[in-house]
N, C-alpha and C positions, 0 to 999 in steps of 0.2 A: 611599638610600631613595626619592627624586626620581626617579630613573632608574628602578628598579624601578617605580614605579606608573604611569611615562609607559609604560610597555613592557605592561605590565600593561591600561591604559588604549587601547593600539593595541590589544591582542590582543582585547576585550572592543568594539571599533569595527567589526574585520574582521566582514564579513556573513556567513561562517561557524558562526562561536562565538553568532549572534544566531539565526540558524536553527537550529541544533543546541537551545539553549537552548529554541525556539518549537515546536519537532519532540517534544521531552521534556516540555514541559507541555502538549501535545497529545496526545500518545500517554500518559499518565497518565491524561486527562480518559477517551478513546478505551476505556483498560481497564478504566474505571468501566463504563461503557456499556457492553462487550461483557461484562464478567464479570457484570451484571444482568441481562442478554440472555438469556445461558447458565444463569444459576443461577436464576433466578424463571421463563423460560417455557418452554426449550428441557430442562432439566432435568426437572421436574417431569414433562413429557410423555412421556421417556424411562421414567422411575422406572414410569409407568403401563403402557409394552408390557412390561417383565422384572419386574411385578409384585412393583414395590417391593425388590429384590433388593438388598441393603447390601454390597456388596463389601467394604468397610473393617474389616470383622469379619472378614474371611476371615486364619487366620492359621495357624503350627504351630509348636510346642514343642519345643527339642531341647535336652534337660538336665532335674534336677530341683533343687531345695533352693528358697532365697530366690531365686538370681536366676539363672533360666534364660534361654536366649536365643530369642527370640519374632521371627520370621522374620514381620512383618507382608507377607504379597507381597498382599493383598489393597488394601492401600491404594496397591500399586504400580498394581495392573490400572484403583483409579479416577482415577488420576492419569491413565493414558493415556488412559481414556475423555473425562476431562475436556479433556485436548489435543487428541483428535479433535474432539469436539463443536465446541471453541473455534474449534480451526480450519477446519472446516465452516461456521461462523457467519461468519467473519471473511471465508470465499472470497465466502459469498453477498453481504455488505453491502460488498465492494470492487465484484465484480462489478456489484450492483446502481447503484454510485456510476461504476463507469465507463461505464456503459450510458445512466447519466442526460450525464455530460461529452461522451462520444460523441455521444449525439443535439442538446447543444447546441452543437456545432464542424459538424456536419453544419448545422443551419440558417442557419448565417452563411455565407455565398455570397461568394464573393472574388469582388470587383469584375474584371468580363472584359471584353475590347477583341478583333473581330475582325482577322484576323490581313490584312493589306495587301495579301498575294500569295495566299491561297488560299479565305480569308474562315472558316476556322475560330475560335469564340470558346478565347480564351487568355486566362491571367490577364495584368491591368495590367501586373504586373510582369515578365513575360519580356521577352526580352532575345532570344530565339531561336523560332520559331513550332516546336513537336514534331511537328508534320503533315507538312509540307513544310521545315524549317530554314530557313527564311528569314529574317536577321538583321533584327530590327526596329528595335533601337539598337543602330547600330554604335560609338557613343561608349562602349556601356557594357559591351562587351565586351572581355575583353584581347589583347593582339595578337599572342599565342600559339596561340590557338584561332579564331581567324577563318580 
């Protein structure tokens, strides 16, 4: 049992299982907010161009007595609308979140050092000028590629 929980207790250390774990109570919180999104603003707005149109009543009958068999495809048609919609919402609020990450990797400026032999600005960290190849540390390059 000792062994079991030390193994238990790695598997539950690895960074992994802590992200996967942090990723699932994120994306729960994530599907609160997008299914509110969807069903209180984006919905309603729809409901108003197709004039209120209840697809989930759409249905057809095949058989009679007590229990015939009721082909609900209507509830299938708003299921799909509801995954378009959903995922219409979710391209916009990614897109909008990578647009906001983009513009702030763009304002951070990697520190640049002109280059020794041609004077073009390069980042700190090269090792090779991309203008002219001019080896700037030759310590830090391997001795394969020189």
């Amino acid at each position: 049992m000792k062994k079991l929980w030390g193994e238990f207790k790695e598997f539950m250390s690895r960074g992994n299982a802590m992200d996967l774990a942090v990723a699932v109570v994120i994306g729960a919180a994530f599907t609160a907010i997008i299914n509110s999104l969807v069903g209180d603003l984006v919905t309603p707005l729809i409901s108003l161009l197709t004039f209120n149109v209840d697809f989930t009543s759409l249905q057809f009958t095949v058989g009679e007595g007590d229990n015939p068999a009721v082909f609900a495809y209507g509830k299938l048609i708003q299921a799909i609308i509801n995954f378009l919609v959903i995922a219409v919402v979710i391209f916009f609020v990614i897109k909008g979140a990578n647009t906001l990450a983009r513009k702030q990797v763009l304002n951070k400026t990697a520190p640049t050092m002109p280059c020794t032999f041609c004077g073009t600005q390069i980042p700190d960290t090269a090792v090779r000028c991309p203008n002219c190849t001019t080896i700037l540390k030759p310590s830090e390059v391997p001795e394969d590629v020189r």
